[in-house]
C-alpha positions as CSV (number, residue, x, y, z in Angstrom):
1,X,20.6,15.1,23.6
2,X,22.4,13.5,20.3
3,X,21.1,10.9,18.2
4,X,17.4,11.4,16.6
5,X,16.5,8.1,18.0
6,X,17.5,9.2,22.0
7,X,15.9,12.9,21.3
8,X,12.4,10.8,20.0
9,X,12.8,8.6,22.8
10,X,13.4,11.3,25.6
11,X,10.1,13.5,24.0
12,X,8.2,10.2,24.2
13,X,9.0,9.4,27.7
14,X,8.9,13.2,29.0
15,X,11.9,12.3,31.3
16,X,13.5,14.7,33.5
17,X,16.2,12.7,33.8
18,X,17.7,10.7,31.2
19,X,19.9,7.5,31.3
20,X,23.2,7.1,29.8
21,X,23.8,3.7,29.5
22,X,23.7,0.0,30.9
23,X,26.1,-2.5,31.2
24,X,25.1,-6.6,30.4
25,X,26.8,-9.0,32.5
26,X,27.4,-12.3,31.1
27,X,27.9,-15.8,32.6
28,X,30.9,-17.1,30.8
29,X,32.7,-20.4,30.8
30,X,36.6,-19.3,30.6
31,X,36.9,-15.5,31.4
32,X,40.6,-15.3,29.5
33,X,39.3,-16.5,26.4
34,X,36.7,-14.1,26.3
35,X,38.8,-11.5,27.2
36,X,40.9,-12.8,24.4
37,X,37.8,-12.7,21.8
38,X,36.7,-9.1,23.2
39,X,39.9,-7.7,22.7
40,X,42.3,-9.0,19.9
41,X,38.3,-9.4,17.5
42,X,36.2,-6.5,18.6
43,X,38.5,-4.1,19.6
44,X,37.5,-3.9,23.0
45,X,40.0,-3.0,26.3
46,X,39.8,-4.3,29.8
47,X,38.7,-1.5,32.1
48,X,38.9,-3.7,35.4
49,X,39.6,-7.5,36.2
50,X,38.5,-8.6,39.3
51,X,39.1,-11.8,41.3
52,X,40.5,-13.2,44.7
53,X,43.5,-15.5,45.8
54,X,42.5,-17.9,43.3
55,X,42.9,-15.6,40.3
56,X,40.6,-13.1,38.2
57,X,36.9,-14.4,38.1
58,X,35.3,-11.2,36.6
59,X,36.0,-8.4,33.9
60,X,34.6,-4.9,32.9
61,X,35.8,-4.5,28.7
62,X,34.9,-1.4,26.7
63,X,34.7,0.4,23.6
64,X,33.8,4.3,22.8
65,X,30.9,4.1,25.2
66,X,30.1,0.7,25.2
67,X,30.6,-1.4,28.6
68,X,30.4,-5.0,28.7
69,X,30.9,-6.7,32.0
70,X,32.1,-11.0,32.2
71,X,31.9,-13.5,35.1
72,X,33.0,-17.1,35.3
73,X,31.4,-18.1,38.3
74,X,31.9,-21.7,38.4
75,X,32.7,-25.0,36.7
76,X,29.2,-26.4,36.5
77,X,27.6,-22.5,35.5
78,X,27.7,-21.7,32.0
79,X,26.2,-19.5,29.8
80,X,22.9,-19.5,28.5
81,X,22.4,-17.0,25.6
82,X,18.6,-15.9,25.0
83,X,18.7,-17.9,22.0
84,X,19.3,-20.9,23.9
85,X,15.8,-20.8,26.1
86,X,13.7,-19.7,23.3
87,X,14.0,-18.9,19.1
88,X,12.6,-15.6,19.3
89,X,14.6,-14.4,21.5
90,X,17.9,-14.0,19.2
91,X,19.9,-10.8,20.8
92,X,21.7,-11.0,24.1
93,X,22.4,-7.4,23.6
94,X,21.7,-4.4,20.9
95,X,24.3,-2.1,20.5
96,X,23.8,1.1,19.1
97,X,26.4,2.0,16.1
98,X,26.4,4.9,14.3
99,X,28.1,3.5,11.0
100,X,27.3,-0.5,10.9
101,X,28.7,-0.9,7.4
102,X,32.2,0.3,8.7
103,X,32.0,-1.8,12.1
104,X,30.6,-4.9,9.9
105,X,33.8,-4.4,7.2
106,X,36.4,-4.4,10.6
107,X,34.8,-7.2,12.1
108,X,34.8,-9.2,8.9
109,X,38.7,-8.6,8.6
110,X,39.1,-10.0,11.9
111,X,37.2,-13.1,10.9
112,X,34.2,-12.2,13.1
113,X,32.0,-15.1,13.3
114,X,28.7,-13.4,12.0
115,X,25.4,-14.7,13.0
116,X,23.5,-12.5,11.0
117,X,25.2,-10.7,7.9
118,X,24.9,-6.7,7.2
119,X,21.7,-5.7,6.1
120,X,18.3,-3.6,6.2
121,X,16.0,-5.5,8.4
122,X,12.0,-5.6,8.5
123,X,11.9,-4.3,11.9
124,X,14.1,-1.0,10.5
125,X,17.3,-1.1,11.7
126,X,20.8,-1.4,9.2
127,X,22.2,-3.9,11.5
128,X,24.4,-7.1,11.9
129,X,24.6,-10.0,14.4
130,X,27.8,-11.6,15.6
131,X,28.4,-14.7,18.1
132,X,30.8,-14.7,20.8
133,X,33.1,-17.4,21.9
134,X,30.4,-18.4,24.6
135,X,27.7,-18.2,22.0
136,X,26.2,-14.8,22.8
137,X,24.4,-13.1,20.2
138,X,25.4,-8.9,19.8
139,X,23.7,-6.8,17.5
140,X,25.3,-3.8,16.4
141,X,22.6,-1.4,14.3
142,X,21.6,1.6,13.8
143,X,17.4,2.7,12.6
144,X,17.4,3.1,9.5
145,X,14.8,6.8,9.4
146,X,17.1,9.1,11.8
C-alpha cells in the first residue's frame, strides 16, 4: 500500500477496495496557453487533446502519476478558482509530493509564480502553493509525521 499516509488512511476507512487516483478538470480560458504553462513550467506532457472540426477544445496532461485534465468551453465561460467564490477555500487541487523542497527548487528555476512559498504549515503538511496561468491554486505537500 505505499505511503504512511495512504496505509493510515486505508486502516481508517477499512476499505476493501482502495482508489488510485482522481483527475480535476478545469474550465480554462485559452487551452494552448495552458498547455503551454503545464508543460514548458511544471514539467507536465499531454496524454490526449481532444476537440472537433473547429480545433482542440480539451486536454488530459501528466506527470509521474499525476493527471490533470483542461477544457475551454466557450468564450463567455471562464474559470473560477475556489479562491475566487470564497477566502477559505485557497487550493483548487492538493497534490501529493514525496520531496516538496526538490519540486519547490525546480519550479523556482522555471520562474513558477508561487502563491504560497515552501514551508511547514499549521495544518502539518511541508507544502507550497503555485498559481496557474488561469489563476488556479495547486498545492504540492507532503505531511510532515510519515
Amino acid at each position: 500500500m505505499g505511503h504512511p499516509f495512504i496505509r493510515m488512511l486505508y486502516s481508517r476507512l477499512g476499505a476493501f477496495s482502495m482508489l488510485g487516483s482522481v483527475t480535476p478538470f478545469f474550465i480554462v480560458d485559452d487551452l494552448a496557453k495552458t498547455l503551454e504553462f503545464y508543460q514548458s513550467r511544471l514539467a507536465f506532457n499531454v496524454l490526449y487533446k481532444g476537440g472537433d472540426e473547429n480545433g482542440d477544445f480539451w486536454a488530459m496532461l501528466g506527470r509521474d502519476r499525476v493527471t490533470l485534465m483542461f477544457k475551454a468551453i466557450k468564450p463567455d465561460v471562464h474559470p473560477q478558482p475556489n479562491h475566487s467564490r470564497h477566502e477559505w477555500a485557497a487550493w483548487d487541487a492538493y497534490i501529493l509530493t514525496t520531496d516538496p523542497d526538490s519540486l519547490y527548487a525546480e519550479f523556482r528555476a522555471k520562474d513558477v509564480p508561487m502563491h504560497r512559498e515552501l514551508a511547514d504549515t499549521n495544518d502539518g503538511l511541508r507544502a507550497f502553493e503555485i498559481r496557474d496561468n488561469s489563476g488556479y491554486v495547486l498545492c504540492f505537500g507532503r505531511p510532515l509525521k510519515e
